[in-house]
C-alpha positions as CSV (number, residue, x, y, z in Angstrom):
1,X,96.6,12.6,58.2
2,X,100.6,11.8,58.0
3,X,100.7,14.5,56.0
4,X,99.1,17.4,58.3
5,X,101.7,16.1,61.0
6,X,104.4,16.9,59.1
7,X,103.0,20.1,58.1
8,X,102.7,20.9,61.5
9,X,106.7,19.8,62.4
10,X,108.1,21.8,59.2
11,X,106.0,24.6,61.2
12,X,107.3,24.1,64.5
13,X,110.9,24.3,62.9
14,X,110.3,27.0,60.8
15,X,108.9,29.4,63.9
16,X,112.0,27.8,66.2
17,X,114.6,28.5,63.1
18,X,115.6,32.3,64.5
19,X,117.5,32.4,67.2
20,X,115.5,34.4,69.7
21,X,113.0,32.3,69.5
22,X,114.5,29.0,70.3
23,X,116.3,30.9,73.2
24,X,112.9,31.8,74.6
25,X,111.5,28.4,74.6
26,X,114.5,26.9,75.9
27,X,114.5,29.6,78.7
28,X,110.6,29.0,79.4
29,X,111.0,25.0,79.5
30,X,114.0,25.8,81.9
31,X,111.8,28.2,84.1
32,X,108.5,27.3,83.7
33,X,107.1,30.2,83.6
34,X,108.2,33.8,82.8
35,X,107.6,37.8,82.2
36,X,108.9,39.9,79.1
37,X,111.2,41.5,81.9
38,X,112.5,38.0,83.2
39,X,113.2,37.4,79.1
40,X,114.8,40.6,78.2
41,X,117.3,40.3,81.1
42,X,118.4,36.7,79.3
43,X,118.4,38.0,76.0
44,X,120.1,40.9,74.2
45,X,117.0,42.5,72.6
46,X,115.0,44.7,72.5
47,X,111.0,45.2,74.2
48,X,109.1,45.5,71.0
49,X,111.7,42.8,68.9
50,X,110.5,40.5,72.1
51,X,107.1,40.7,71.8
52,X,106.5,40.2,68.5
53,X,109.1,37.1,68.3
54,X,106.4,36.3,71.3
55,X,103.6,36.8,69.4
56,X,104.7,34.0,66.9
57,X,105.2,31.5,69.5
58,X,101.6,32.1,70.5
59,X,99.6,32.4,67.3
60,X,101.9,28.7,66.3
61,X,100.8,27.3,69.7
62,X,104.2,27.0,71.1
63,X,103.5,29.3,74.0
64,X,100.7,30.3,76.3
65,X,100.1,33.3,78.0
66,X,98.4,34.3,81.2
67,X,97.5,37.9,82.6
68,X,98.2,38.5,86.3
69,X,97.5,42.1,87.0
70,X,100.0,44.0,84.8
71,X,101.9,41.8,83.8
72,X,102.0,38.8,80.9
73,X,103.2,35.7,81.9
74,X,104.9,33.2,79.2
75,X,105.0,29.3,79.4
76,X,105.4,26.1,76.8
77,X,102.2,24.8,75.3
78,X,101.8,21.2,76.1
79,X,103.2,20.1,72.8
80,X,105.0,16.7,73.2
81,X,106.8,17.3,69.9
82,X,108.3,20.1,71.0
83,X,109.1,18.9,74.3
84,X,111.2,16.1,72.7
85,X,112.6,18.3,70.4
86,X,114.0,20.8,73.3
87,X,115.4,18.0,75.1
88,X,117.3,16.5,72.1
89,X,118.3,20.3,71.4
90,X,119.6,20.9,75.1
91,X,121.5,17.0,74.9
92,X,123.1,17.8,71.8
93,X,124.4,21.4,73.1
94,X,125.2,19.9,76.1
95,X,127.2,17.4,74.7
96,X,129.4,19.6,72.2
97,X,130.3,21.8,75.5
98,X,131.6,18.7,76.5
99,X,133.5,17.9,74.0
100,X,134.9,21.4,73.3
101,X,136.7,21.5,76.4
């Protein structure tokens, strides 16, 4: 059993290891909820590059998606690991902006 969980963390890393994807959780945790148009204006990539760094997140269970009309909307899974994880991440980045001024 301990053994799946940790299969499942060394997951979660490995998906949140490239950049653009540990920018688009943080940005979902700090909006809630979000469009591929709301992502792209925070990130310096491309549509297709987007989606398919989105289409990880999903098939991994990191992120949900929801169809209103046109448009996809993104949010975080319920995933307490994660949500820990993003938290220590945002603390630890806060704190070295601290520091660096």
């Amino acid at each position: 059993m301990i053994a799946l969980d940790l299969q499942r963390m060394a997951e979660i890393f490995k998906v949140l290891s490239h950049p653009t994807r540990l920018k688009v959780v943080l940005l979902l945790k700090e909006h809630g909820r979000m469009c591929v148009c709301e992502l792209m204006s925070h990130l310096n990539t491309t549509q297709s590059n987007l989606s398919q760094h989105l289409a990880v997140l999903r098939l991994t269970g990191l992120v949900e998606s929801q169809k209103t009309g046109n448009t996809i909307h993104y949010r975080l899974a319920e995933n307490e690991f994660l949500l820990h994880l993003l938290n220590d991440v945002e603390s630890f980045l806060t704190k070295e902006m601290t520091l660096s001024e």
